[in-house]
N, CA, C and O of each residue as an XYZ file, in Angstrom:
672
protein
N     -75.867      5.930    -62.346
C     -77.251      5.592    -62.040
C     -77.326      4.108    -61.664
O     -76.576      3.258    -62.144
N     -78.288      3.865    -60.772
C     -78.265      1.975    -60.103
C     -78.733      1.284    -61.052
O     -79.036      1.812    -62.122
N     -78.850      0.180    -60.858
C     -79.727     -0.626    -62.216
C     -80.675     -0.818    -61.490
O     -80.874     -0.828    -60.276
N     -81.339     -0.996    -62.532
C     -83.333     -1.248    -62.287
C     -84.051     -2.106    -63.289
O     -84.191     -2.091    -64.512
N     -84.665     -3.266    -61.757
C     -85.372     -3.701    -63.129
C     -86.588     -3.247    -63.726
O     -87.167     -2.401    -63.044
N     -87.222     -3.604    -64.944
C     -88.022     -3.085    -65.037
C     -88.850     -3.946    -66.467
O     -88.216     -4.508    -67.360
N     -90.379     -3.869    -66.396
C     -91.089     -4.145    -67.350
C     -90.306     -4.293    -68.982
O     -90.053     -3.297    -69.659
N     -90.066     -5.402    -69.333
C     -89.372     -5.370    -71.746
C     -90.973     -4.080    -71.590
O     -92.118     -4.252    -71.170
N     -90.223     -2.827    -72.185
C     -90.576     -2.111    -73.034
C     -90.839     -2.145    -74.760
O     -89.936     -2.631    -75.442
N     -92.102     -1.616    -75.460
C     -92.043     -1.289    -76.706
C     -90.440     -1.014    -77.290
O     -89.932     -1.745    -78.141
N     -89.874     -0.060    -76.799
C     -88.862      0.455    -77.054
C     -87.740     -0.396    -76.771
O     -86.695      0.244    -76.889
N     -87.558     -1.580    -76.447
C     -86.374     -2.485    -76.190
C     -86.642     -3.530    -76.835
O     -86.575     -4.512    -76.096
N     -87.012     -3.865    -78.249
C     -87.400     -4.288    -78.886
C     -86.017     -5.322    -79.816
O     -85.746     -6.522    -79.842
N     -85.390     -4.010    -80.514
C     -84.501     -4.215    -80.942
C     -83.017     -4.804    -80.112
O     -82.357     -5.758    -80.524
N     -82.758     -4.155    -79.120
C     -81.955     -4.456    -78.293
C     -82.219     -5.839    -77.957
O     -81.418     -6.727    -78.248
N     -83.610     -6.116    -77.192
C     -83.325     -7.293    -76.285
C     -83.740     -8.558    -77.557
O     -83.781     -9.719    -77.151
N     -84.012     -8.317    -78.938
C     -83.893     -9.363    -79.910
C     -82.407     -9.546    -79.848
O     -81.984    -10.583    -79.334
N     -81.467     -8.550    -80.369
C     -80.327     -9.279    -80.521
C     -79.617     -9.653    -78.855
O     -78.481    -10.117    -78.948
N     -80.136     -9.509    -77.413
C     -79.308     -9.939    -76.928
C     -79.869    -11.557    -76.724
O     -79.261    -12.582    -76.413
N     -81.143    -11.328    -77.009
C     -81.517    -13.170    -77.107
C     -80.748    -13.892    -78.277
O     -80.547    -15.105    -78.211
N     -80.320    -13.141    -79.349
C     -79.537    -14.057    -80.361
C     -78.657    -14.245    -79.979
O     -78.326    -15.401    -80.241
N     -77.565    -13.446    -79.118
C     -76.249    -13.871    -78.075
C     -76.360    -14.750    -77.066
O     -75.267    -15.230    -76.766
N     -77.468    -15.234    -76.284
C     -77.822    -16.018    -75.780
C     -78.114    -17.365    -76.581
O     -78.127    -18.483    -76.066
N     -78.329    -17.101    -77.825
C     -79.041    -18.427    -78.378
C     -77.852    -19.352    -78.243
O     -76.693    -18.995    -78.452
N     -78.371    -21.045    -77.736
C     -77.717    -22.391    -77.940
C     -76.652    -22.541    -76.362
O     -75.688    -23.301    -76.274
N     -77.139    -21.628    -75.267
C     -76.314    -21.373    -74.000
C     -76.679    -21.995    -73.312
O     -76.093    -22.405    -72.310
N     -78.004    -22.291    -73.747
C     -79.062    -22.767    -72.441
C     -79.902    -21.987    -71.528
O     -80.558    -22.330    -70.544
N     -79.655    -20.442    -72.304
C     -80.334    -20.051    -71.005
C     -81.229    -18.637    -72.375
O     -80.828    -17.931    -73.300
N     -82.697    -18.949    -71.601
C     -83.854    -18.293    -72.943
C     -83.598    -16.752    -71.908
O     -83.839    -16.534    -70.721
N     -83.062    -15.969    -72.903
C     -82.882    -14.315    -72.736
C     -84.873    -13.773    -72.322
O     -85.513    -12.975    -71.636
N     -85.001    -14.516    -72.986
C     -86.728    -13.607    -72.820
C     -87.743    -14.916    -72.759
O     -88.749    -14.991    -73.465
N     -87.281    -16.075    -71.688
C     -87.963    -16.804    -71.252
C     -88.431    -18.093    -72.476
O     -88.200    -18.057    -73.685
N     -88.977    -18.929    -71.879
C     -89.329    -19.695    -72.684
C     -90.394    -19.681    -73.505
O     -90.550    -20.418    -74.478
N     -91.422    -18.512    -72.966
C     -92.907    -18.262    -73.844
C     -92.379    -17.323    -75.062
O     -93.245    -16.687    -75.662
N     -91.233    -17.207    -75.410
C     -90.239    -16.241    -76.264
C     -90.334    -16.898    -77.624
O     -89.610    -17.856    -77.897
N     -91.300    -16.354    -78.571
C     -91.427    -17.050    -79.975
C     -91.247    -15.798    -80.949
O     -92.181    -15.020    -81.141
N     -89.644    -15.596    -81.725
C     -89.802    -14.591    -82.655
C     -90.104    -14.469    -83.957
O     -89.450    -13.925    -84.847
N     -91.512    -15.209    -84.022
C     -92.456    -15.096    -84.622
C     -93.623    -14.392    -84.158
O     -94.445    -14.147    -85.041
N     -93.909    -13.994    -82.961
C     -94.607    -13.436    -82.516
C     -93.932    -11.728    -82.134
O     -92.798    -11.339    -81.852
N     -95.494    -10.898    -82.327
C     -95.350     -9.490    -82.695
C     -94.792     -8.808    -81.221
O     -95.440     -8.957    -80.185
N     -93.454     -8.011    -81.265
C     -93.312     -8.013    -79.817
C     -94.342     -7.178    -78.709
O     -94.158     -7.090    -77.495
N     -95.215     -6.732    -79.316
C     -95.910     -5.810    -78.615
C     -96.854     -6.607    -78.167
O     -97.515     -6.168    -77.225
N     -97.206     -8.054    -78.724
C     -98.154     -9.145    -78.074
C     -97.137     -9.832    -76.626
O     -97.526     -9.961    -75.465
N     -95.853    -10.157    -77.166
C     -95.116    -10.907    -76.068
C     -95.065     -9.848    -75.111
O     -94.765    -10.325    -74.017
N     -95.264     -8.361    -75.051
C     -94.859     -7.509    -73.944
C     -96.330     -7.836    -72.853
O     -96.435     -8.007    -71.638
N     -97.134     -7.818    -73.778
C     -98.284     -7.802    -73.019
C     -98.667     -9.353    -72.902
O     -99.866     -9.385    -72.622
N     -98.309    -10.262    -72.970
C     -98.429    -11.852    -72.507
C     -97.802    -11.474    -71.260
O     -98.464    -11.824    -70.283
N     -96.469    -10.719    -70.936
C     -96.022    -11.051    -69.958
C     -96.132    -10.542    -68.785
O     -95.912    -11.167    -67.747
N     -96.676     -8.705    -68.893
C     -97.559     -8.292    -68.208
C     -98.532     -9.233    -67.365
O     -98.700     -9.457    -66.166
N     -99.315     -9.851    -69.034
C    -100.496    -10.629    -68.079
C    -100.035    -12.063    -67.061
O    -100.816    -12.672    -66.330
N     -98.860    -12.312    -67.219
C     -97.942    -13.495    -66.182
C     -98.075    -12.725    -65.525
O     -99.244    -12.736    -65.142
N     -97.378    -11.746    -64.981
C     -97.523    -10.887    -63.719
C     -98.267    -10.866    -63.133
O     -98.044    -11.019    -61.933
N     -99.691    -10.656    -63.618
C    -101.097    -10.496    -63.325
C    -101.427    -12.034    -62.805
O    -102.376    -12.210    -62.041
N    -100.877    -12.775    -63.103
C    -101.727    -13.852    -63.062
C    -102.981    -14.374    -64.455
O    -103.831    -15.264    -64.430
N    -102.609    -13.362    -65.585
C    -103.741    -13.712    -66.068
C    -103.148    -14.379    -67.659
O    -102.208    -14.130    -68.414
N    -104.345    -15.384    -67.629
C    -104.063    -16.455    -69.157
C    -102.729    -16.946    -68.859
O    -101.768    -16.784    -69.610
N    -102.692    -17.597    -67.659
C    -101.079    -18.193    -67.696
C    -101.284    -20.015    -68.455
O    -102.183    -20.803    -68.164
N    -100.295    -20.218    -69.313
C    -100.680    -21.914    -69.022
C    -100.541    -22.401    -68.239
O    -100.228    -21.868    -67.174
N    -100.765    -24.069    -68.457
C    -101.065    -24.627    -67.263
C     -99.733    -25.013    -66.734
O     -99.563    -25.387    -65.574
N     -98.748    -24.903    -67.670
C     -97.650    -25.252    -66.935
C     -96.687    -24.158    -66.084
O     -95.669    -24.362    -65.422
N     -97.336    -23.065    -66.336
C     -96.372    -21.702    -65.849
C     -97.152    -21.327    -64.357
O     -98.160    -21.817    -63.847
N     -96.331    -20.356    -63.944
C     -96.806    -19.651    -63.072
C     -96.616    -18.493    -63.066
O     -95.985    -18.032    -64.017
N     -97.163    -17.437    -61.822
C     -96.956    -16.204    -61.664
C     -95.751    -15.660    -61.870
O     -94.846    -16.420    -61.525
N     -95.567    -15.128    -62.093
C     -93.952    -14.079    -62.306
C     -93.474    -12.728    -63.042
O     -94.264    -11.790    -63.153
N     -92.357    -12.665    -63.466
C     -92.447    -12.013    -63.811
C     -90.858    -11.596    -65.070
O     -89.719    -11.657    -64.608
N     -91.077    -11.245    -66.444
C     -89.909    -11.117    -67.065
C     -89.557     -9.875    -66.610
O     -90.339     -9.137    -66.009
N     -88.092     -9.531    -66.940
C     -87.904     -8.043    -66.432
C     -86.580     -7.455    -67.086
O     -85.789     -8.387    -67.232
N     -86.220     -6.646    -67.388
C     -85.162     -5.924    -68.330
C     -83.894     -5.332    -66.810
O     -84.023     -4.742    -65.737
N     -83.135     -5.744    -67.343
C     -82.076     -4.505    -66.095
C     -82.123     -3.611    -66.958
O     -82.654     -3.779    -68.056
N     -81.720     -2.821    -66.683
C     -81.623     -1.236    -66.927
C     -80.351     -0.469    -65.917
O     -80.098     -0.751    -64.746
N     -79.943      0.153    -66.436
C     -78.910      0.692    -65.964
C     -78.677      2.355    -67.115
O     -77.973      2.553    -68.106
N     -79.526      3.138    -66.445
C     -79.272      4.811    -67.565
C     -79.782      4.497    -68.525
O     -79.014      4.622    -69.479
N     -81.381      3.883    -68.971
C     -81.683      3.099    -70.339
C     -81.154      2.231    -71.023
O     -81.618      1.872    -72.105
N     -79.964      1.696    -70.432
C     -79.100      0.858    -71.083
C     -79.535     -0.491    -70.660
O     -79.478     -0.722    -69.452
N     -80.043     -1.597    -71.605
C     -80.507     -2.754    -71.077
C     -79.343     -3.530    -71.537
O     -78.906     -3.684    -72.677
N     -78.691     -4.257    -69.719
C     -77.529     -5.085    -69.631
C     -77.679     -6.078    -68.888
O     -76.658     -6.583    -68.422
N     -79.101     -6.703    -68.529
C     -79.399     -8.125    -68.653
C     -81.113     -8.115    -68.425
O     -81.908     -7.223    -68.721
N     -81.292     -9.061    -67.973
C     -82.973     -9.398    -67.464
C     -82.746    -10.094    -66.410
O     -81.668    -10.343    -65.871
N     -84.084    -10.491    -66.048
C     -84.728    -11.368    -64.662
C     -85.773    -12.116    -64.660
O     -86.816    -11.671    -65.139
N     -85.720    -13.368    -64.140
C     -86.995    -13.998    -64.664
C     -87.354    -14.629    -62.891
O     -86.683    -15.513    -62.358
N     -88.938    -13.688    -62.011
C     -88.538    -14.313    -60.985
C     -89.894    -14.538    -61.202
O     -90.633    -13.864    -61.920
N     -90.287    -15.864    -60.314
C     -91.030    -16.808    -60.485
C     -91.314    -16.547    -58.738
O     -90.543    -16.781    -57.807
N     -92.973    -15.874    -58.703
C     -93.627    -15.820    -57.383
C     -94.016    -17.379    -56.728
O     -94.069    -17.363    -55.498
N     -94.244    -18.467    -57.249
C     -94.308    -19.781    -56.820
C     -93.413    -20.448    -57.427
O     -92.675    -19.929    -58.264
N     -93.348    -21.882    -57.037
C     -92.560    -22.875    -58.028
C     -94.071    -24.020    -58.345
O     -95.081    -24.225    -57.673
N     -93.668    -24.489    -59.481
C     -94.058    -25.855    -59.971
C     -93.320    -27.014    -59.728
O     -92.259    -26.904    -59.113
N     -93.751    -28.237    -60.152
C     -92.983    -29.235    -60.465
C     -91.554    -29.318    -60.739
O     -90.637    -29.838    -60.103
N     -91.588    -28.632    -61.922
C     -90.065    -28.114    -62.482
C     -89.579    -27.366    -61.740
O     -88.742    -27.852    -60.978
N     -89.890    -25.803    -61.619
C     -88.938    -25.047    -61.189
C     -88.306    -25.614    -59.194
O     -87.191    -25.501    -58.685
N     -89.513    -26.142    -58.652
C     -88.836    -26.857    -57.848
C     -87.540    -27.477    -57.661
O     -86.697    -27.314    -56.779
N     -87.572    -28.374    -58.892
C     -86.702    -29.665    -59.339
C     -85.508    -28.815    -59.564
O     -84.457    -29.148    -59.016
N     -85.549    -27.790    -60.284
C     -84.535    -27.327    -61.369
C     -84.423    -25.814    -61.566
O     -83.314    -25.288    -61.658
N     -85.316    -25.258    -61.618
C     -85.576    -23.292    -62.023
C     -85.343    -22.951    -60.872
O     -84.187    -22.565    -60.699
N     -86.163    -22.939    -59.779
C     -86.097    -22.239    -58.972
C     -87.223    -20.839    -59.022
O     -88.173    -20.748    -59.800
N     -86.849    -19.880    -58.045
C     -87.280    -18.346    -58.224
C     -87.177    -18.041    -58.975
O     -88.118    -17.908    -59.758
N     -85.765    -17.670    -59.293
C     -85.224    -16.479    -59.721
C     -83.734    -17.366    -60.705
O     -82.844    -18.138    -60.349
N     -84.137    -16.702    -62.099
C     -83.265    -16.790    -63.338
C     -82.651    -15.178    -63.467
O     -83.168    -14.061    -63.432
N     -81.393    -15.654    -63.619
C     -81.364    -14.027    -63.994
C     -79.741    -14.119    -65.261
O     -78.910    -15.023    -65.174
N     -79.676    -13.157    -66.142
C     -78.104    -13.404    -67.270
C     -77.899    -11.740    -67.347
O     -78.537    -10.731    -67.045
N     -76.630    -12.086    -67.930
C     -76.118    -10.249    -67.714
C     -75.923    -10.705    -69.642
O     -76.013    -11.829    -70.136
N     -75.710     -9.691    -70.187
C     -75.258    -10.065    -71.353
C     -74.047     -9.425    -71.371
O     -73.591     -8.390    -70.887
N     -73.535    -10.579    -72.258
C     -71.565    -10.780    -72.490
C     -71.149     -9.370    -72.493
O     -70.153     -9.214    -71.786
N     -71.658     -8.070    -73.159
C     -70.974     -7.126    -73.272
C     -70.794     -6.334    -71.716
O     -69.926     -5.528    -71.381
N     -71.665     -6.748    -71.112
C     -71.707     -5.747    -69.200
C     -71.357     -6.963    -67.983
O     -71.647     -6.715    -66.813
N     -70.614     -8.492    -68.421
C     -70.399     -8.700    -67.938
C     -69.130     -8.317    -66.221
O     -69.309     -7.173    -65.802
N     -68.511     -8.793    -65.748
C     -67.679     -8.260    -64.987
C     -67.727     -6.606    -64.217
O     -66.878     -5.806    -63.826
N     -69.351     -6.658    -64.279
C     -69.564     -5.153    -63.613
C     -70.184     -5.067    -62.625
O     -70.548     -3.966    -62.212
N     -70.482     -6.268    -61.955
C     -71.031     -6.228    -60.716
C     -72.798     -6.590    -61.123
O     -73.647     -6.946    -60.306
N     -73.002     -6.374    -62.597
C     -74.718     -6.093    -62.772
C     -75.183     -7.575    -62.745
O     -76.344     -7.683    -63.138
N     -74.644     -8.649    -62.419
C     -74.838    -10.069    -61.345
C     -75.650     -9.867    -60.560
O     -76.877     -9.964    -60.543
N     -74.325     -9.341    -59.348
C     -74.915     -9.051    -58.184
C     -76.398     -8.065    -58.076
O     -77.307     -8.612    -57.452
N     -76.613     -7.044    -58.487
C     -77.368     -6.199    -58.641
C     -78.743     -6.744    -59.201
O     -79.807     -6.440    -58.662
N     -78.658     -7.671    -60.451
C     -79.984     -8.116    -60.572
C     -80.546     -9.162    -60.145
O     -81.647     -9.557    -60.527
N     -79.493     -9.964    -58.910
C     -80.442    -10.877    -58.080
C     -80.681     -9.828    -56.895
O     -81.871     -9.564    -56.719
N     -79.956     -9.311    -56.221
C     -80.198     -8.163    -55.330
C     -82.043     -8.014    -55.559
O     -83.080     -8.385    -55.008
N     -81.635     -7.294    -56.632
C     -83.222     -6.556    -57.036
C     -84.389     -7.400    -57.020
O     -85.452     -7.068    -56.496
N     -84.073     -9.023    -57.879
C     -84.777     -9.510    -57.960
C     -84.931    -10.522    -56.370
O     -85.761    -11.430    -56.368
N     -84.441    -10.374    -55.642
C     -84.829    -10.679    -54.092
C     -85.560     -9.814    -53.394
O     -86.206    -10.148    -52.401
N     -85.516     -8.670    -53.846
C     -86.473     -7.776    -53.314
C     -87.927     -7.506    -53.810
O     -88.713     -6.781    -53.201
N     -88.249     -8.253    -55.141
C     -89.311     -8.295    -55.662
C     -89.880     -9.338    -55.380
O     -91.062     -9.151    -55.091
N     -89.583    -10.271    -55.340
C     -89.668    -11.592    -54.890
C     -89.897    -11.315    -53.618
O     -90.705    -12.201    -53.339
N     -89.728    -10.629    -52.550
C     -90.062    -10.750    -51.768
C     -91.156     -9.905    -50.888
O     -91.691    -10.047    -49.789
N     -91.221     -8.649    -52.290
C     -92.629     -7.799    -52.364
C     -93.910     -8.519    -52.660
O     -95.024     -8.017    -52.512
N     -93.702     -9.568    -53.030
C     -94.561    -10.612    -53.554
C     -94.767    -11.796    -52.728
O     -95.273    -12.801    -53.227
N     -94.305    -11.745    -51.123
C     -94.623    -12.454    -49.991
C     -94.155    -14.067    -50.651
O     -94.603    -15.158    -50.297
N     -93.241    -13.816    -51.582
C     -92.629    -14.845    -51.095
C     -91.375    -15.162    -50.134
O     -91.140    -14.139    -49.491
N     -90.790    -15.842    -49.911
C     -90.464    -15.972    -48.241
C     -88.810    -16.804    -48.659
O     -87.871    -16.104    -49.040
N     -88.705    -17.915    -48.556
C     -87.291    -18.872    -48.597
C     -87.283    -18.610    -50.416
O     -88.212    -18.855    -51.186
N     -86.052    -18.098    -50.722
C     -86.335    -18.587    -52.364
C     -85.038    -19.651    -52.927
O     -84.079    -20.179    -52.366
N     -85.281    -19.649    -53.570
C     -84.722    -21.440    -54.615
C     -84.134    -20.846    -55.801
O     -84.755    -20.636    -56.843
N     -82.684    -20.536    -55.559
C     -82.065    -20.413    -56.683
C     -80.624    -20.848    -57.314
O     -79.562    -20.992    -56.707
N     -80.904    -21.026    -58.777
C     -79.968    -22.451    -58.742
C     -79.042    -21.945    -59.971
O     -79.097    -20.822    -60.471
N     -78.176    -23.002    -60.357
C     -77.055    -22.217    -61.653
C     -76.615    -23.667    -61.530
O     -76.786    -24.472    -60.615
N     -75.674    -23.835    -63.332
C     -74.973    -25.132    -63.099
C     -73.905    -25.022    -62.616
O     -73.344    -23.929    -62.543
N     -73.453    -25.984    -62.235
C     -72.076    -26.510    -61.258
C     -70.962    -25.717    -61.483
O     -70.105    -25.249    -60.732
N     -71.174    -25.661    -62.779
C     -69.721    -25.292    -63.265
C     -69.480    -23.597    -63.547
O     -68.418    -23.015    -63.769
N     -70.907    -23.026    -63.449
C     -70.837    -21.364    -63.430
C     -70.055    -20.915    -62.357
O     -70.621    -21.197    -61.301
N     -69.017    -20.348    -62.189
C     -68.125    -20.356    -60.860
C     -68.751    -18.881    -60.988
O     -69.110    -18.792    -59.814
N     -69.108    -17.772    -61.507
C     -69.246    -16.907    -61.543
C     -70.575    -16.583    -61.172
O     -70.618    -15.358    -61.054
N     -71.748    -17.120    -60.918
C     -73.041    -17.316    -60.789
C     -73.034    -18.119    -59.550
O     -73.487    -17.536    -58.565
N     -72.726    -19.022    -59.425
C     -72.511    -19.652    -57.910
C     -71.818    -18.262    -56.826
O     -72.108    -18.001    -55.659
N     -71.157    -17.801    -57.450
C     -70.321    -16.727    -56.387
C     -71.603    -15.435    -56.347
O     -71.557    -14.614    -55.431
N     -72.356    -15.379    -57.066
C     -73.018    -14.048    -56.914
C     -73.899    -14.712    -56.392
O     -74.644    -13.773    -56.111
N     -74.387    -15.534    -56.054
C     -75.742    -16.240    -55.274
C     -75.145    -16.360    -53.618
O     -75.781    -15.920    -52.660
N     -74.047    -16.920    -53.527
C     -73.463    -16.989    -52.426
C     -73.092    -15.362    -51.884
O     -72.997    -15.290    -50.659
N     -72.894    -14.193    -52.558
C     -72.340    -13.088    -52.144
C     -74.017    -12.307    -51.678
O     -74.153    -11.301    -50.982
N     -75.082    -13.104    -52.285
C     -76.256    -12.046    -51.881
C     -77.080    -13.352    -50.996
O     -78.306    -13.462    -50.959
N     -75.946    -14.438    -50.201
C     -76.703    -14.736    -49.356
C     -77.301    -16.154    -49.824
O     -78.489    -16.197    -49.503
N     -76.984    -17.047    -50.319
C     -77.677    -18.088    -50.830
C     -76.328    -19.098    -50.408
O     -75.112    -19.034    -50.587
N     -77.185    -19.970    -49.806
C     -76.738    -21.255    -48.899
C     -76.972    -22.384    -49.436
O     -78.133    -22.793    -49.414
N     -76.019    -23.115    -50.005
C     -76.102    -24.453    -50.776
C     -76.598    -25.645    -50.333
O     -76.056    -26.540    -49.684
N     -77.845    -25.521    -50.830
C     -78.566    -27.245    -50.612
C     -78.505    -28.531    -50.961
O     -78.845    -29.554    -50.368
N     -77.850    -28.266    -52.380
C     -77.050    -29.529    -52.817
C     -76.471    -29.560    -54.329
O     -76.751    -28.648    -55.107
N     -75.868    -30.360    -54.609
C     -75.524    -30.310    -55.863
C     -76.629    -31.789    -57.032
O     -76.330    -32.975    -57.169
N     -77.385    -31.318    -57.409
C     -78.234    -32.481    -57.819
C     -77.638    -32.344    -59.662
O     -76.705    -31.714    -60.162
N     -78.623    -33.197    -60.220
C     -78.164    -33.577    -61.936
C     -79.586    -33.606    -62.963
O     -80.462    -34.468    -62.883
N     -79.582    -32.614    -63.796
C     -80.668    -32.448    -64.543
C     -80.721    -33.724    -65.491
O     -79.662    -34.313    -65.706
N     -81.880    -34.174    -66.058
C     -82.484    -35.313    -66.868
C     -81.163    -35.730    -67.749
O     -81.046    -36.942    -67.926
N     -80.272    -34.988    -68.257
C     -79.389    -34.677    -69.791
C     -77.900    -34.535    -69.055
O     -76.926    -34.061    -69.639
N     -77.867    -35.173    -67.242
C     -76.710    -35.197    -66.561
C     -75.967    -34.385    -66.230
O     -74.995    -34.608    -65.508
N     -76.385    -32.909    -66.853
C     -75.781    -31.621    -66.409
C     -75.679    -31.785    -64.946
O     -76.415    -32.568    -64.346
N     -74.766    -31.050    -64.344
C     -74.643    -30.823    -62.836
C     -75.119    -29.636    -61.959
O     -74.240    -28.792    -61.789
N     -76.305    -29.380    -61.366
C     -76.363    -27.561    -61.028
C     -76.692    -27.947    -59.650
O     -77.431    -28.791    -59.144
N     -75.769    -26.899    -59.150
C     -76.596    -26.272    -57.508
C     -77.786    -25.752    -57.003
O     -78.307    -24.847    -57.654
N     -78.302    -26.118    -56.024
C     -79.579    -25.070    -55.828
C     -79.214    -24.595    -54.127
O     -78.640    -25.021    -53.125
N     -79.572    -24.053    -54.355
C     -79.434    -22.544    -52.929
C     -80.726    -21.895    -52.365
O     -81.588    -21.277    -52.988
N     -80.688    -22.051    -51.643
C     -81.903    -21.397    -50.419
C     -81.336    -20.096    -50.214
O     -80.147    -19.831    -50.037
N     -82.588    -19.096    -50.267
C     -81.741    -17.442    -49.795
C     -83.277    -16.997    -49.021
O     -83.393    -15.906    -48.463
């Protein structure tokens, strides 16, 4: 079966808590940065819905959207694509975030959930997108470049990290 992305479900609750704890201290937020697990997940499902919507976003966010891969019910990463940029994601985010988790790495489900998430992103009339990884992800640089993303430069986040950003 293809992978798909799709809406964090009620039912992926458990799963996508512990794959954010495998993510924790990587640098990279499994279920975004509005991700507080202190909060009831059936409120964060529907916060993020309402991002989608456009609705009750803060002032620092924008439209977008979180999203689960799926592959046969099996959730083996997410997507975080961002219908505009801000300030930041300009600078640094970009569109489109996307992580496979460690256990489905080396399966191609990279490629597949920027794939997807270029096609949503672009159901959503957005047009050139901005997507970036650090320098040193040789494995993430190669799946951006394999679905078409053309290197704009190599710039340096606040904390001197090194990341690429790519036009697709």
């Amino acid at each position: 079966m293809p992978l798909i992305l799709r809406p964090f479900g009620l039912a992926d609750e458990a799963f996508a808590l512990a794959a954010a704890e495998e993510f924790h201290g990587t640098g990279f937020d499994f279920l975004g940065f509005d991700f507080d697990p202190r909060m009831p997940w059936e409120r964060w499902t529907a916060l993020m819905e309402g991002y989608r919507r456009g609705i009750d976003l803060p002032e620092n966010r924008v439209r977008g959207a979180m999203l689960a891969a799926d592959v046969d019910g099996q959730l083996v990463g997410c997507a975080s694509i961002r219908f505009e940029l801000n300030v930041f994601l300009a600078a640094r985010g970009g569109h489109i975030g996307y992580g496979v988790i460690p256990a489905f790495r080396r399966r191609g489900y990279a490629t597949a959930i920027l794939t997807e998430s270029i096609k949503i992103a672009r159901s959503e009339a957005v047009g050139t997108l901005l997507v970036a990884c650090d320098d040193d992800n040789v494995g993430s640089a190669s799946v951006i470049e394999r679905c078409g993303g053309v290197l704009e430069s190599i710039a340096f986040a606040e904390d001197g990290t090194a990341f690429r950003r790519y036009w697709i």
